[in-house]
C-alpha positions in Angstrom: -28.1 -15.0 -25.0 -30.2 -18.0 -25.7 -30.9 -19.9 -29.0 -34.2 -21.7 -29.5 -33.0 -24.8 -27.7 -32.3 -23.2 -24.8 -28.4 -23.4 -25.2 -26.1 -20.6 -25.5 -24.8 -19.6 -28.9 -21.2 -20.9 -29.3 -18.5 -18.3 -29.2 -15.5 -19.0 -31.7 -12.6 -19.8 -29.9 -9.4 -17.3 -30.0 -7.3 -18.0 -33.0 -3.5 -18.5 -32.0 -1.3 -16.0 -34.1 0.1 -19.2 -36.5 -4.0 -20.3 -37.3 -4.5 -16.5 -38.1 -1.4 -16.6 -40.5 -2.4 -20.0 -42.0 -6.1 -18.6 -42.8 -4.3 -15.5 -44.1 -2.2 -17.9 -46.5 -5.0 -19.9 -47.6 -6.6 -17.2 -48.8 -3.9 -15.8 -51.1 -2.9 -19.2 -52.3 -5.0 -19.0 -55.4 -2.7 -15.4 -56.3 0.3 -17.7 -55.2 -0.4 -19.8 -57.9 -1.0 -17.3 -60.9 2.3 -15.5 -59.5 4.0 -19.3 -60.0 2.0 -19.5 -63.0 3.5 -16.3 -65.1 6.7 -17.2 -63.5 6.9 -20.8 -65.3 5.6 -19.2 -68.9 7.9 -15.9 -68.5 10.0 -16.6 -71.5 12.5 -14.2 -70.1 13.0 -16.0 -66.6 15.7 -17.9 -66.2 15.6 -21.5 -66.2 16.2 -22.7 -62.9 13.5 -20.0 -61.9 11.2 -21.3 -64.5 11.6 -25.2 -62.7 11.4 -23.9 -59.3 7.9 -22.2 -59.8 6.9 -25.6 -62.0 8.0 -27.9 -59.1 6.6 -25.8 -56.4 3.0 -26.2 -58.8 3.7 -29.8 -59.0 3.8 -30.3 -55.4 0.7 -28.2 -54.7 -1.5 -30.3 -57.3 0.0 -33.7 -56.9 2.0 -34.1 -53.7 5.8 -34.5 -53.4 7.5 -37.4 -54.6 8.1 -40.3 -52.5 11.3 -41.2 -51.7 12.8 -44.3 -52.2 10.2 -45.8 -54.2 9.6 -49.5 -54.9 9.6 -51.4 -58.8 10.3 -54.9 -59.6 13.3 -54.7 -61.5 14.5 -57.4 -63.5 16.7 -60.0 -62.2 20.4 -59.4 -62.6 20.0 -55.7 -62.5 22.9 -53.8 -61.4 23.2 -50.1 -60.6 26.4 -48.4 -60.5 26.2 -44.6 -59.1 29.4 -42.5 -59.2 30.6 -39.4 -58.8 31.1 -37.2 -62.2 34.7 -37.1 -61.2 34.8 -40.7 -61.0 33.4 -42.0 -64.8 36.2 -42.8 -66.9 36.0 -42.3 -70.6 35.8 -46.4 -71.3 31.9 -45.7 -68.4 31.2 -43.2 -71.0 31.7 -45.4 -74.1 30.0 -48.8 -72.3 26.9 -46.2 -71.5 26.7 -45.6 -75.3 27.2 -48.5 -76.6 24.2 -50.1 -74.3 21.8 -46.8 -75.2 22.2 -47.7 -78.6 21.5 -51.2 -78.3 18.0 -50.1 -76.9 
């Protein structure tokens, strides 16, 4: 079997069972995303549905969040995180009190 060159025409190299599946899943990703697609503007799904099919959109078009990101926060910043069981009723009223002042 000889090409014009003289070389033998390259034969495509056996596919390992997880390429096959990969190719297979390429494939079908455009119906993947109409499925997520109808799922998100289903007004009858329910809402943690809904944000599981926009999310898994999300990370398809854009990437998934990095963790742990950097910003240049102002000096004397503070950041308290607790526990819902933890915030007293005198956390919730100091929250309020500095939302409103914004």
């Amino acid at each position: 079997m000889s090409t014009k060159g003289g070389r033998a025409a390259a034969r495509p190299r056996p596919r390992t069972p997880a390429e096959k599946l990969r190719r297979k899943a390429q494939a079908m990703s455009f119906l993947a995303l109409e499925a997520l697609a109808k799922i998100m503007l289903d007004k009858d799904a329910p809402a943690p549905v809904k944000l599981a099919a926009a999310r898994e959109v999300m990370d398809r078009g854009y990437g998934r969040p990095k963790v742990g990101c950097e910003f240049d926060a102002p000096e004397g910043l503070t950041v308290i995180v607790k526990r819902f069981s933890e915030v007293t009723p005198e956390d919730e009223a100091e929250a309020d009190a500095t939302e409103a002042a914004l």
